[in-house]
C-alpha positions, 0 to 999 in steps of 0.5 A, a space after each residue: 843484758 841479755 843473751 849469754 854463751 856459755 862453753 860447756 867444760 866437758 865438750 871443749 868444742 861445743 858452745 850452747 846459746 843461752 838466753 839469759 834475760 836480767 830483769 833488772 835491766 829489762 826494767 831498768 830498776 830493782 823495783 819491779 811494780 805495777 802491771 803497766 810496767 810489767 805489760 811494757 816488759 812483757 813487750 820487750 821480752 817478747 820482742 827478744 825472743 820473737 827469732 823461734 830456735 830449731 830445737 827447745 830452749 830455755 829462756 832464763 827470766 833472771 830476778 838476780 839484783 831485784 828487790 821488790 817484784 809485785 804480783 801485779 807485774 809478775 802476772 803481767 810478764 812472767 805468766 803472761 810471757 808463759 801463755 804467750 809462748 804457749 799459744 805460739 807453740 814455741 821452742 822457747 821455755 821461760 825458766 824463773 832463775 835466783 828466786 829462791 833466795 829473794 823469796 826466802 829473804 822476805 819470809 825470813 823477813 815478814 816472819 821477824 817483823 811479824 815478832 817485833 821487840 822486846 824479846 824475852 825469855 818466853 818469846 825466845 822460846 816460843 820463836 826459836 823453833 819455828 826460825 829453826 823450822 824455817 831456816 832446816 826447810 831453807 836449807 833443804 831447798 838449797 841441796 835440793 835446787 841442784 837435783 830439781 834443775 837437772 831433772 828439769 833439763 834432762 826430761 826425767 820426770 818424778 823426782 822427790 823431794 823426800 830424802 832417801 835414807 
């Protein structure tokens, strides 16, 4: 559930310790609501990383499997996991993993329910360019992700997200 190693392929004798924490799991449920809820796992999230590493390290808050997270539990684990962490100056940095693709899902989503049928010629016209829009900006973030994570880990500092030509 929660800690994994990962063996680095190049290095065949390194193994880096990677905390991994399924908030799926945590919870115990695909649907992550409520602040109550999210108070009870930010008490088991700071109960996992209570043991501080030598060095930083990331702490992979993994949204893989879940279906609906409210704002009102993600105010109270995952920032309130980030201001606690902060005032314990720890080594620990909480890093949001397999966001992208739930986030974009429910624009998607709340854009064709905001169209609802019937669909005629007009209103195909007027929808396609912004679906398209939508869909080029979602591609974009997909190419992009890789080169913003390596910036993350490896300290370097003023990437862009403007395609050089």
């Amino acid at each position: 559930m929660v800690t994994a190693i990962c063996k680095l392929t190049h290095v065949y004798h390194v193994s880096i310790m990677i905390m991994r924490i399924h908030m799926m799991e945590l919870v115990g449920g695909a649907v992550l609501a409520g602040a109550v809820s999210g108070r009870k796992a930010l008490a088991k999230l700071i109960e996992l990383t209570d043991q501080e590493p030598l060095v930083p390290e990331p702490v992979f808050l993994d949204f893989a499997g879940v279906d609906v997270a409210t704002a009102s539990f993600l105010r109270e684990t995952v920032l309130a996991y980030r201001d606690t962490v902060r005032r314990r100056r720890s080594n620990f940095y909480p890093v949001i993993a397999n966001a992208y693709l739930f986030v974009f899902g429910n624009l998607l989503i709340h854009f064709i329910d905001s169209h609802p049928p019937p669909y005629d010629g007009g209103t195909l016209l007027v929808l396609f360019f912004p679906l398209v829009l939508l869909l080029i900006a979602f591609t974009y973030g997909i190419v992009k992700i890789p080169s913003l994570v390596n910036s993350l880990f490896t300290g370097r500092s003023g990437e862009s997200a403007v395609p050089r030509f």
